[in-house]
C-alpha positions in Angstrom: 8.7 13.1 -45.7 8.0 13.5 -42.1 10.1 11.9 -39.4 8.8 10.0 -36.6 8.6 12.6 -34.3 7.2 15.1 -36.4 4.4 12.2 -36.8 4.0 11.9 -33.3 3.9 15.6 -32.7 1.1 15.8 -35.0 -1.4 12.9 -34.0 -0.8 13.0 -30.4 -4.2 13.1 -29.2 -4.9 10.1 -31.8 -2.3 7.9 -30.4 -3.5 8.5 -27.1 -7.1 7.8 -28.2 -6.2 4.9 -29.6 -4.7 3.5 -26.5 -7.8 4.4 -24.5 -9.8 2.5 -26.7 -7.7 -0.2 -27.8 -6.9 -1.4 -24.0 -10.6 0.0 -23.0 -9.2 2.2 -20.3 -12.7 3.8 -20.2 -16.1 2.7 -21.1 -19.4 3.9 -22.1 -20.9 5.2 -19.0 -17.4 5.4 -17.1 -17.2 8.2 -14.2 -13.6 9.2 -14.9 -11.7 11.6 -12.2 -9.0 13.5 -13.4 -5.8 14.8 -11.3 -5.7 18.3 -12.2 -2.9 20.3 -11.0 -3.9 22.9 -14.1 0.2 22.2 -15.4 0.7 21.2 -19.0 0.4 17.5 -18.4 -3.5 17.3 -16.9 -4.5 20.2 -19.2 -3.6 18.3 -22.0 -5.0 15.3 -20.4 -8.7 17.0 -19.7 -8.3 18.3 -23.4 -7.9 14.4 -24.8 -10.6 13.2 -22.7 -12.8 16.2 -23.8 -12.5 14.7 -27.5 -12.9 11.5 -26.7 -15.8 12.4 -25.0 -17.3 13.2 -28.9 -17.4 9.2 -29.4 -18.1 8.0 -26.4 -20.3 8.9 -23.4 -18.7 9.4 -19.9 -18.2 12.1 -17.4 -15.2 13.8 -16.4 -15.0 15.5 -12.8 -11.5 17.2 -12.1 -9.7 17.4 -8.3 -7.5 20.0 -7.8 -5.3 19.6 -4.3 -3.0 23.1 -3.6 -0.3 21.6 -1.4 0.6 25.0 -0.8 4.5 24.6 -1.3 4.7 27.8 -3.2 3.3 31.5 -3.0 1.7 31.0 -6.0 0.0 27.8 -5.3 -3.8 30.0 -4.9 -3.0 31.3 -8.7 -3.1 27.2 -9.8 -6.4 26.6 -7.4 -8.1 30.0 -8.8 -7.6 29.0 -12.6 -8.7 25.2 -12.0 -11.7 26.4 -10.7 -12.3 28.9 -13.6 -11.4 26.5 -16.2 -13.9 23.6 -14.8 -17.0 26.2 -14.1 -16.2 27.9 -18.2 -15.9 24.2 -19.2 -19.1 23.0 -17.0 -17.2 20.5 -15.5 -17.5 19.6 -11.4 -14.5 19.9 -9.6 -13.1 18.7 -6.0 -10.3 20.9 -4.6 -8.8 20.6 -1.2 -6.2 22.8 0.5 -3.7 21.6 2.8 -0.4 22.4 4.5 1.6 19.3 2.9 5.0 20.8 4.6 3.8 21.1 8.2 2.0 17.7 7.6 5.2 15.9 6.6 7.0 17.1 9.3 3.9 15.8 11.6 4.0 12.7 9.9 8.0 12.3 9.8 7.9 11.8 5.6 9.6 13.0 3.0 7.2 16.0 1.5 7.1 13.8 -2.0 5.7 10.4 -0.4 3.2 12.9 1.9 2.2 14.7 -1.1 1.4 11.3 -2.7 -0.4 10.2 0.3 -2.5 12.7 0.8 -3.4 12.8 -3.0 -5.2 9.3 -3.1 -6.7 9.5 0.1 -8.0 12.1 -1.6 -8.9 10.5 -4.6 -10.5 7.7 -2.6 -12.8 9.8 -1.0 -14.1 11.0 -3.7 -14.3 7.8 -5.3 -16.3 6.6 -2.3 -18.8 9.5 -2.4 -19.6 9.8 -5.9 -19.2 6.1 -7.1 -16.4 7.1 -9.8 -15.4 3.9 -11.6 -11.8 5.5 -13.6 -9.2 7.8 -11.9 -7.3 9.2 -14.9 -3.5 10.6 -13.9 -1.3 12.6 -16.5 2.2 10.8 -16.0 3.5 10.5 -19.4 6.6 8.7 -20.8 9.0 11.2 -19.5 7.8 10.9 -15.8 8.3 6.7 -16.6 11.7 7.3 -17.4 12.5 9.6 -14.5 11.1 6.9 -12.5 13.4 4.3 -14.3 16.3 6.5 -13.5 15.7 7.1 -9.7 15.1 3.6 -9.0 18.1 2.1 -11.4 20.2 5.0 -8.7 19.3 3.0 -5.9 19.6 -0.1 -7.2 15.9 -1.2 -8.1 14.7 -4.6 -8.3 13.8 -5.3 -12.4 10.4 -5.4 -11.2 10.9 -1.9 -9.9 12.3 -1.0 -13.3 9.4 -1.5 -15.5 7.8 1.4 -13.9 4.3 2.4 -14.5 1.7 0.9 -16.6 -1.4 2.1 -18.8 -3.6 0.8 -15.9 -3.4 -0.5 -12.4 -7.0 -0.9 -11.3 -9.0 2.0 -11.5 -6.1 3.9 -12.0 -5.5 4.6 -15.4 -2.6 6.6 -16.8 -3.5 7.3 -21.0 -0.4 9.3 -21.6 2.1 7.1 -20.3 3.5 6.4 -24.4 3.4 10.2 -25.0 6.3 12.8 -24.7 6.4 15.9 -23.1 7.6 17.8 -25.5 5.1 17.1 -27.9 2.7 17.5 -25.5 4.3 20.8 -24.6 3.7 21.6 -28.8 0.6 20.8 -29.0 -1.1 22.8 -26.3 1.3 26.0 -27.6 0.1 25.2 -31.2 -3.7 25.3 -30.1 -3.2 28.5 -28.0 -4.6 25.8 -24.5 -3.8 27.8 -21.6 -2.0 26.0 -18.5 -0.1 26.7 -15.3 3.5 26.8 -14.9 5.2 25.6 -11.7 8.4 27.4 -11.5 10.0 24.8 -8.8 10.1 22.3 -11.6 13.4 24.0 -12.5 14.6 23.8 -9.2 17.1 21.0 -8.4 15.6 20.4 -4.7 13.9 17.3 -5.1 15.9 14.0 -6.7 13.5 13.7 -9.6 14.4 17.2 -10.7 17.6 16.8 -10.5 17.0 13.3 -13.1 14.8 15.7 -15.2 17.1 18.9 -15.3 20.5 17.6 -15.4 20.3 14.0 -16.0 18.2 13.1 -18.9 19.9 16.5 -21.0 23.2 14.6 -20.9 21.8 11.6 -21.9 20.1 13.2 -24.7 23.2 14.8 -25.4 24.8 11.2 -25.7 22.2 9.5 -27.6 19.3 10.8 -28.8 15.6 9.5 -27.8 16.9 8.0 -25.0 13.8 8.4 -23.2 11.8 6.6 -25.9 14.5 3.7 -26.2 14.7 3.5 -22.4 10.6 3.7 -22.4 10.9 0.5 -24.5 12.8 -1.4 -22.5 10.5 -1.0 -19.4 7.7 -2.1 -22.0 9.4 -5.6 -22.8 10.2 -6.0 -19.1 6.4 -5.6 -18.5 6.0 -8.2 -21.6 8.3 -10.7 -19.4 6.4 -10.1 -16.1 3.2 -10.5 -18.0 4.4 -14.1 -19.3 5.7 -15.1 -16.0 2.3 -14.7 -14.2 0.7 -16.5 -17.0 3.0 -19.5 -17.8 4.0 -20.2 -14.1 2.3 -21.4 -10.7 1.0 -18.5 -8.7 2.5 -18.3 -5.2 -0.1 -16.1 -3.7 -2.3 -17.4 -1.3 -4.6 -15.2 1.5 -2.0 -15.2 4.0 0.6 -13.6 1.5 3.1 -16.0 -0.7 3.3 -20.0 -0.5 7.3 -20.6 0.6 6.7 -24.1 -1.3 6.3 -22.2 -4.6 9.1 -19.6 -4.1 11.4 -22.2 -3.4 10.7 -23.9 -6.4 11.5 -20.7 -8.6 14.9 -19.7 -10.3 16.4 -16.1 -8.3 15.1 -13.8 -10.4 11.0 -15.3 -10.8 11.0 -15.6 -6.5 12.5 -11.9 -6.6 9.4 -11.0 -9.1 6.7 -12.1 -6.6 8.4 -11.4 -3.4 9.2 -7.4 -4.6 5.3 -7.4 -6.4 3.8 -8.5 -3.5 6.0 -5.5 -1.5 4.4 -2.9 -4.0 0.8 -3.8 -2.8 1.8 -1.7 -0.4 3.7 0.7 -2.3 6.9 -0.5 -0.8 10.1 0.0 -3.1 13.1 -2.5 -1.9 16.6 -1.9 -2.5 18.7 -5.0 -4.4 19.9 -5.7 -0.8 16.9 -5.5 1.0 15.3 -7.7 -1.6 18.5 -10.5 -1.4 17.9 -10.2 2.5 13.9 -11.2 2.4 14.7 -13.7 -0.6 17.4 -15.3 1.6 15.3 -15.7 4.2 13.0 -18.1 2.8 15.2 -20.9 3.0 15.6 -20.4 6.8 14.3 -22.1 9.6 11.7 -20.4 11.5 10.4 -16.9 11.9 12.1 -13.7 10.3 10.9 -10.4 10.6 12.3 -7.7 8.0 11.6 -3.8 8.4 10.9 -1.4 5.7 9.5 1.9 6.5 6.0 1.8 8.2 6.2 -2.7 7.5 7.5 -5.7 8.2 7.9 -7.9 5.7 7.9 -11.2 7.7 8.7 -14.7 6.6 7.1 -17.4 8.6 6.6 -21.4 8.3 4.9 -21.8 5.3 4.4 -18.3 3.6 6.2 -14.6 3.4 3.5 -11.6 4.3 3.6 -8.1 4.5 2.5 -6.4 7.9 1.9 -2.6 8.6 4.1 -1.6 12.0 1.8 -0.9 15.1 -1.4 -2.5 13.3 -2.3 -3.9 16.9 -3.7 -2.3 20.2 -0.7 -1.8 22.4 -2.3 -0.4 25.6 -3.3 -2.6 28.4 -7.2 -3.0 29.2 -8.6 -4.1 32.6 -10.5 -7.2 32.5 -13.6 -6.8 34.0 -16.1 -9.9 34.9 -19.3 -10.2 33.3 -18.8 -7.7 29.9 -17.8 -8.2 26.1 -14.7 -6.8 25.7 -12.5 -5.8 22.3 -8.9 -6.1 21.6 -6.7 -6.4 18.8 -10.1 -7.9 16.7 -11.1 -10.1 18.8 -14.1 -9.9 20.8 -14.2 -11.8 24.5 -16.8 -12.6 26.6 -16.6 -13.8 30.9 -18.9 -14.3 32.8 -19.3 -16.7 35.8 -20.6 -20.1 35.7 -20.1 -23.5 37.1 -17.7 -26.3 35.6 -20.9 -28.4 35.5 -22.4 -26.2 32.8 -18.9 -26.7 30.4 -19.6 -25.7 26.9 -17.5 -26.6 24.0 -15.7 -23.7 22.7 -14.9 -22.0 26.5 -12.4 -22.0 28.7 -12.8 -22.1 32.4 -10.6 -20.3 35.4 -11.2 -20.6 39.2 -12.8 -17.4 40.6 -11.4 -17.5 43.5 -8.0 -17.3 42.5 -8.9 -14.1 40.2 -10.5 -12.4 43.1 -9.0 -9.1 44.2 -5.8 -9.3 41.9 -5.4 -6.7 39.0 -5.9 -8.7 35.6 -5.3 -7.0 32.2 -5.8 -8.0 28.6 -3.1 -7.0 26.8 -0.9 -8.4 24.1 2.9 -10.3 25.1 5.8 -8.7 26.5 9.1 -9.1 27.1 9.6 -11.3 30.1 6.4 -12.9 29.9 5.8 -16.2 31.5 3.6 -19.1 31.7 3.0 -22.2 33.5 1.9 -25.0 31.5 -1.1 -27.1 32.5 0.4 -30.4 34.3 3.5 -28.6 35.0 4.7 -26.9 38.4 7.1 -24.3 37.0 7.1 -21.2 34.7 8.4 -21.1 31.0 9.1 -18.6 29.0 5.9 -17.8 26.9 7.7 -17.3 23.4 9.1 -20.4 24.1 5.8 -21.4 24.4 4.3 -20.0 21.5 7.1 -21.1 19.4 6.3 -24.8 20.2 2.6 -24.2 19.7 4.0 -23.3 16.1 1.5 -19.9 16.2 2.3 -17.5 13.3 4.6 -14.9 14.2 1.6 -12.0 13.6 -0.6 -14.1 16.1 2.1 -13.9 18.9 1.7 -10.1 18.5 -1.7 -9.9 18.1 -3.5 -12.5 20.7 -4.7 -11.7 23.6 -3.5 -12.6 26.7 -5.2 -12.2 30.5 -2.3 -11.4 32.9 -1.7 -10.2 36.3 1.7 -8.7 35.9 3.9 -11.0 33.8 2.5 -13.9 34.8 -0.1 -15.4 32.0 -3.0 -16.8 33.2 -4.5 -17.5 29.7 -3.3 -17.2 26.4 -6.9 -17.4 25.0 -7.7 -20.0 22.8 -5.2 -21.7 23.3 -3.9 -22.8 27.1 -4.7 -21.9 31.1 -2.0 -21.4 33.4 -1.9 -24.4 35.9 -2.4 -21.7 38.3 -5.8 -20.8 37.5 -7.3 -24.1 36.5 -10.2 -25.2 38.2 -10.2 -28.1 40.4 -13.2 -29.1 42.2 -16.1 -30.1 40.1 -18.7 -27.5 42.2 -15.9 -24.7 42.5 -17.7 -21.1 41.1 -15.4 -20.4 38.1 -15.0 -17.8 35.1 -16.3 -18.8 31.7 -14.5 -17.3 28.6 -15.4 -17.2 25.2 -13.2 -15.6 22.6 -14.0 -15.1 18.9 -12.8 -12.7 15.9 -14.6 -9.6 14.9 -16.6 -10.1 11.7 
């Protein structure tokens, strides 16, 4: 009698076919865009599709990207490009220098690798309206991933690593081994590419896959698969949490009343889910910092990588760093002008002719000073209508109770540090305008559409 992996050797591409069509990962009349790096795992990939393919109708269009790491990398490009023109199949392939491009961009060559792949992806997706993008990570790349993260100490939602589908983004081999991929493709004669590095112990995950996962095997056998169920029934749990419990996301991020209302471990769920959006993995102290945080008074600004994870009256958001216009612009009189998405319009008017919505400053005491529009600084400074001296504007804005990602993104019309209007919202007593004839400065500010 057969064991179970002699079983799963021998109706591989069944089992994945029956998770395609049990969890419909594709439909009839899908557009389904495969990652093909020509290796073992998107060969056999391509070659599951193919069948399904018999029973269903959909296309299949393959994207080859040569990051050129290795000296070989033009061998991989040549023989996707023969394999999808034999198999009449279209194909995207882009070249690119990912190592000089990470240095460029100051990343690690794995995450600019990654980066570069889905913009990719996305551009295809845009051009020819492709509704699937199929990737070949199987079960052993899920427990790598399980491995790396538990090593730097991983939230649990971290843990449960990747799942049959996420979007578009569809991942059909995710329950399969490697090796009995690897069996297959050798038993049916399937020619594929073999990436040499893979057996270097450069990058972390090779190390996991070379050196780490061996001894485990050697310890207890199928620890892969058992490990591989454990991130399942963690995805169980986080399925029944989203579906039993309140939802704290709102538009502006997560709703501090909910959080607060969850046990530890639930507010860490959403707080570390919400931090994936943007692909951001937090470390267990990272994490305890931001969940902390939400029982503190005010504003709180956590960094991670290219964000800021900021907590602020009501609600916890993620940010991207240097979203906003930094550069100065002149304000000139009489034009529509654009910063940090908002659009403002001046021109010059009498008081008499007030409209609601607008703002007024005295034109004379504009005249023949340089004024900017520009976002805060340090040292900035106000004075408040009614009032004879200067305070500091963050005092300011922090008594106006404006959001912590409006104080960096509103714009303010200055003459050095001195703010003449924080738009929208007050007029330096300097600039007001006092006689009921006196030629003044209308402003109008709005947000982009």
């Amino acid at each position: 009698m057969l064991d179970s992996q002699e079983n799963e050797k021998k109706t591989i591409v069944k089992n994945v076919i029956e998770d395609i069509s049990k969890y419909k990962l594709i439909e009839e009349g899908d557009s389904v865009l495969i990652g093909f790096s020509g290796g073992p795992d998107s060969r056999f990939l391509l070659e599951v599709l193919r069948h399904y393919q018999k029973s269903l109708y959909f296309s299949i269009t393959l994207c080859h990207i040569n990051h050129n790491l290795r000296v070989d990398a033009k061998n991989d490009e040549n023989f996707c490009r023969e394999l999808a023109s034999k198999l009449h199949l279209p194909i995207y392939v882009l070249s690119i220098d990912v190592e000089k491009l990470s240095r460029e961009r100051k990343e690690s060559i794995e995450l600019c690798a990654r980066e570069v792949r889905y913009q990719y992806f996305n551009e295809i997706l845009e051009k020819e309206k492709i509704s699937k993008i199929a990737t070949a990570h199987h079960l052993n790349d899920n427990v790598e991933t399980f491995l790396y993260r538990f090593s730097r100490g991983s939230s649990i939602y971290g843990l449960r690593g990747m799942s049959l589908q996420e979007g578009i983004k569809i991942r059909p081999l995710i329950h399969s081994q490697k090796k009995n991929i690897l069996e297959y493709l050798h038993e049916n004669d399937i020619m594929y590419c073999s990436d040499l590095s893979n057996l270097e112990n450069i990058y972390t995950r090779n190390k996991i896959r070379n050196k780490v996962v061996p001894l485990l095997e050697k310890i207890e056998i199928n620890t892969q698969v058992k490990i591989s169920h454990i991130q399942d029934e963690l995805s169980q749990i986080h399925e029944d949490i989203e579906k039993f419990l309140p939802s704290p996301i709102i538009r502006e991020g997560l709703s501090l009343h909910i959080l607060k209302k969850f046990t530890p471990y639930v507010a860490k769920y959403f707080i570390s889910k919400e931090c994936f959006k943007y692909r951001i993995s937090l470390s267990r102290t990272k994490l305890e910092q931001i969940y902390l945080s939400i029982f503190k008074e005010g504003t709180l600004k956590h960094e991670v990588k290219k964000y800021f994870v900021i907590k602020e009256y009501a609600h916890l958001r993620v940010e991207e760093k240097n979203k906003f216009q930094s550069e100065a612009i002149l304000f000139r009189i009489g034009n529509t002008q654009s910063y940090n998405g908002y659009e403002i319009s001046s021109c010059i008017a009498s008081k008499k002719e007030k409209k609601a919505g607008s703002f007024y400053l005295a034109l004379s005491k504009l005249q023949g000073k340089k004024i900017v529009i520009r976002s805060r600084e340090e040292g900035d400074y106000i004075v408040p209508q009614g009032m004879n001296s200067k305070k500091k504007l963050k005092e300011v804005m922090i008594n106006d109770k404006i959001p912590l990602r409006l104080r960096e993104r509103v714009p303010l019309l200055c003459c050095e540090k001195e703010v003449i209007a924080m738009f929208s919202r007050r007029v330096s007593q300097n600039y007001v305008v006092l006689g009921g004839t006196e030629e003044c400065v209308e402003l109008i500010i709005k947000e982009e559409s």
